[in-house]
C-alpha positions as CSV (number, residue, x, y, z in Angstrom):
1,X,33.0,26.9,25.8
2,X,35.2,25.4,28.7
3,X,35.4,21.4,28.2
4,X,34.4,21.0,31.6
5,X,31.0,23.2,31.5
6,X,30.2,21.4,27.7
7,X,30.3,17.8,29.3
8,X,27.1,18.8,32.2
9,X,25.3,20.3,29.2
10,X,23.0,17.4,27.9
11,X,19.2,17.9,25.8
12,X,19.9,21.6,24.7
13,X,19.2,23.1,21.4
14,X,20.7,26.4,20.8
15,X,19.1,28.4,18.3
16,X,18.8,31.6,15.4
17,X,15.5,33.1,15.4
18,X,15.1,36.7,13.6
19,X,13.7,38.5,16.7
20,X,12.0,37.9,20.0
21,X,8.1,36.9,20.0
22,X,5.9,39.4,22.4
23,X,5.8,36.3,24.7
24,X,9.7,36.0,24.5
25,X,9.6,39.3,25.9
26,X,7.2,38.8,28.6
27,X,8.8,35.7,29.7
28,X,11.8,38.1,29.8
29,X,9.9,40.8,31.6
30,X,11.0,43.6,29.2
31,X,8.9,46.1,27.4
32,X,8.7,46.5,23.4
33,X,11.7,49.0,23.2
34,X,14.1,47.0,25.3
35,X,16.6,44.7,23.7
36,X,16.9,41.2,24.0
37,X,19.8,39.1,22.9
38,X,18.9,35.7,23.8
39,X,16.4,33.7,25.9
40,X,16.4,30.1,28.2
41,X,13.2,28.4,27.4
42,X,13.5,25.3,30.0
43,X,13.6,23.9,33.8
44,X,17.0,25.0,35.4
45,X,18.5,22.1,36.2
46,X,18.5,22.9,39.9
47,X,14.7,22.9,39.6
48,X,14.2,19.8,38.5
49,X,12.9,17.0,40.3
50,X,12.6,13.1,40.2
51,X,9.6,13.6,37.9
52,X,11.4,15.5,35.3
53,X,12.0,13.1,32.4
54,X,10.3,12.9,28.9
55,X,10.3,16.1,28.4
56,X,11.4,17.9,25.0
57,X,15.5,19.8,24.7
58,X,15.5,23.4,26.6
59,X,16.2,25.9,24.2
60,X,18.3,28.7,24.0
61,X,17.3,31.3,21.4
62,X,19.5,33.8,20.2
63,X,18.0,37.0,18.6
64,X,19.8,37.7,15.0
65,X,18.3,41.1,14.8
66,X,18.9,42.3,18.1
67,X,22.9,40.7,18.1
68,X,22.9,42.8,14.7
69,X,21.8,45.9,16.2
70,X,24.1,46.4,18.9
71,X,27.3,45.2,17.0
72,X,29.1,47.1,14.1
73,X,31.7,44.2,13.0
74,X,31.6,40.2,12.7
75,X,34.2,40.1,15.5
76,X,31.6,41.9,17.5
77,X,29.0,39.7,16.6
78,X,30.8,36.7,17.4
79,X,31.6,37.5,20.8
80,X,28.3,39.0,21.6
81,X,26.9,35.4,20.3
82,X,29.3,34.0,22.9
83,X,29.0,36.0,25.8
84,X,24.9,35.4,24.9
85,X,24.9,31.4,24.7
86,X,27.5,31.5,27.9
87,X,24.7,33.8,30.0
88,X,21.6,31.8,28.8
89,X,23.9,28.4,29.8
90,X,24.2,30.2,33.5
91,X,20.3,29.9,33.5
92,X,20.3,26.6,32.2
93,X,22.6,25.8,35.3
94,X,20.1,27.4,37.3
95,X,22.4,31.0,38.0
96,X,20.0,33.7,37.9
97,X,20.9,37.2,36.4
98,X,21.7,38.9,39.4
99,X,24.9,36.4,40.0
100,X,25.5,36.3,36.2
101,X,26.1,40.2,36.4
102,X,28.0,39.5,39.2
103,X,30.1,37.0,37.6
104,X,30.6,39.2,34.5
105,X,28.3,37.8,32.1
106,X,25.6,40.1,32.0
């Protein structure tokens, strides 16, 4: 991750879990069938207000089985982990997936 980008990340917890919950995926707004790689769980930081203080870490999860699934080498992995923390990190910074497809990081 870019120095620059790491430093404005502060109270975020990246991480493993095996496979998406049913509520991951409606949060999400995919179906059953559909794949999910990772998820924000948080307040972007461009929605949050004086108020927002004492409040636990945001998390990013990242799906194991579903990183598994769509890559066939560790190399793979490892860059689909990447590419997966750097989108959820857009939402964190409050980039929604319409610019993050835009930007590449779909």
């Amino acid at each position: 991750m870019p120095p620059a980008l790491l430093e404005r990340v502060d109270n975020v917890e990246i991480v493993i879990e095996r496979r998406p919950t049913a509520m991951d995926r409606k949060v999400a707004g995919i179906g059953p069938r559909s794949v999910l790689l990772g998820l924000y769980h948080g307040v972007p930081l461009t929605s949050r207000g004086e108020g927002y203080n004492l409040v636990l870490p945001d998390k990013i999860s990242i799906y194991q089985e579903s990183i598994e699934a769509v890559c066939s080498s560790d190399d793979e992995m490892r860059e689909e982990i990447r590419k997966t923390v750097l989108h959820e990190l857009g939402h964190y910074f409050g980039i929604d997936d319409d610019r993050l497809h835009e930007l590449g990081m779909g």
